[in-house]
Structure formats: structure tokens, C-alpha cells
C-alpha positions, 0 to 999 in steps of 0.5 A: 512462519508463525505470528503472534496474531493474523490479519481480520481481513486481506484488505490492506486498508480495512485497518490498522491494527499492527498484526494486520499490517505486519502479516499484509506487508508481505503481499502488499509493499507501501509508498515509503519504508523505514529503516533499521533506525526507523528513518524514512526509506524508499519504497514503492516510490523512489523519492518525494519532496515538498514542491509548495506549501501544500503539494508533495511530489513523489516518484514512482519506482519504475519497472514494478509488477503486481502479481498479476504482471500489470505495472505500477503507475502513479495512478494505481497509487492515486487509487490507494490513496483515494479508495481508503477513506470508502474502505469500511473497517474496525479502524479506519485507515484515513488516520495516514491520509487526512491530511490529503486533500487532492491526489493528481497524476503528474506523469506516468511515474509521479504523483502530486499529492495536495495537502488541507495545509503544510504537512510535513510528516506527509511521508511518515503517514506513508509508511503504512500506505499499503499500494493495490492495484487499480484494477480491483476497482473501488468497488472492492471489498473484504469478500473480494480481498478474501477470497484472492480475486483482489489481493493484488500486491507488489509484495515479496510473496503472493496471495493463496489462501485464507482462513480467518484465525486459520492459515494464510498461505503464501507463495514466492514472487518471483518477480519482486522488485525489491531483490530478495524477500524477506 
């Protein structure tokens, strides 16, 4: 497939810019999706509601699988939110988190994540909350995502190679939870 632009980096939170996300989105899939009309849809989590003032909840969709075949869990999205603000960048990703101000596991599959005050675009700014696995470790930076070692997703196709301004190389998942791919 061609794009007008690639990414800069494998990392889905080094930035923000649009050409970066729309070629990551297909290794790495988000919390919440929009839809052909741009509402708010479900993505890697299942639902989430307001359950005081300053606390979401939000369930995790069971039964996904990163790449690697480890399962998602609430804790791999407590990681995704928590490593962006260490993530160094052009444009730094904190733009979609700064309202949070705590993330707790509520269960295997749910997620409680507490706000600085009322925040109820909460789900909006998830849209581009892009979900890695918590075993590249916080550690990790665009050496690792680069070269393949951290390019953990969820996504429709799987990470092979990359060029920078070159080639970025993909292969089917064939586990993808989200039926066919794109």
C-alpha cells in the first residue's frame, strides 16, 4: 500500500503527528475507535463510563492477543498510559493523557483511570491511545520499537521491517481480534 507520509519512529508514542499514526494503526490498535461519523466506538476496551466525578471505568475486551501471543490485560493498558509521558518525541504524546492523573488495576479486565478534575472527553483523547505490551519494559525506546524487538501490537498486521523514509513491511495477523483486517 502507498501513503502520502510514513512514520519517524515504530513507537506509538513518540508523536503525534497524523502520518505516524495512520501508518502505526496497523500494528498497533487504540482503547477507543471512531466510527464512519466520527462517534466514539469500541476498541480494545469494551466499554467505559464515568463512576465519580474523576474516575472512568473502562473494560478491557477479552481473549486479545499480542503479536507475540501474550494476552491483553488491563495492566498492559496501565503500562500505555503510564510509559507516555517518559516517552521522548517531537511531539510529545501527553496531549491525550493530561488530564490523568493516576491509572489503577480494578481487575484483570478493568481499568480505573483518575482524572486531575472532571474530564469528560476522557474517551475522545483515547482514540489515539495506542496500547503496547508491558513487556517491552519502560525502558524502551525507538532503537528497540525500530528494529522489531518492541513492536509489540494488538493490530491487524504484524511488524517486519523498517526503513526510515524507506519501506515499512508488514505481514497479516492472523490472530486479530478484530475479524478481518483492514
Amino acid at each position: 500500500m502507498g501513503l502520502r507520509a510514513g512514520p519517524d519512529s515504530i513507537d506509538p508514542h513518540w508523536s503525534t503527528l497524523g502520518s505516524q499514526a495512520e501508518a502505526l494503526r496497523h500494528i498497533f490498535d487504540t482503547l477507543v475507535m471512531s466510527d464512519e461519523n466520527l462517534g466514539l466506538k469500541p476498541g480494545l476496551a469494551t466499554s467505559w463510563k464515568p463512576i465519580d466525578d474523576t474516575t472512568w471505568e473502562f473494560k478491557i475486551r477479552e481473549g486479545v492477543k499480542f503479536h507475540d501471543g501474550s494476552e491483553l490485560t488491563a495492566e498492559d493498558v496501565k503500562f500505555s498510559i503510564d510509559r507516555i509521558p517518559v516517552v521522548t518525541g517531537p511531539m510529545s504524546m501527553t496531549i491525550y493523557t493530561k488530564q490523568v492523573a493516576e491509572t489503577k488495576v480494578a481487575g484483570k479486565y478493568t481499568l480505573h483511570v483518575k482524572t486531575k478534575s472532571p474530564a469528560p472527553t476522557l474517551p475522545n483523547d483515547f482514540i489515539r491511545l495506542f496500547v503496547v505490551s508491558k513487556s517491552v519494559g519502560m525502558e524502551a525506546r525507538n532503537e528497540q520499537f525500530n528494529s522489531g524487538k518492541a513492536a509489540i501490537g494488538t493490530g491487524p498486521y504484524k511488524f517486519v521491517s523498517w526503513e526510515p523514509k524507506g519501506d515499512l513491511v508488514l505481514e497479516r495477523n492472523g490472530d486479530y481480534w478484530g475479524g478481518k483486517q483492514p
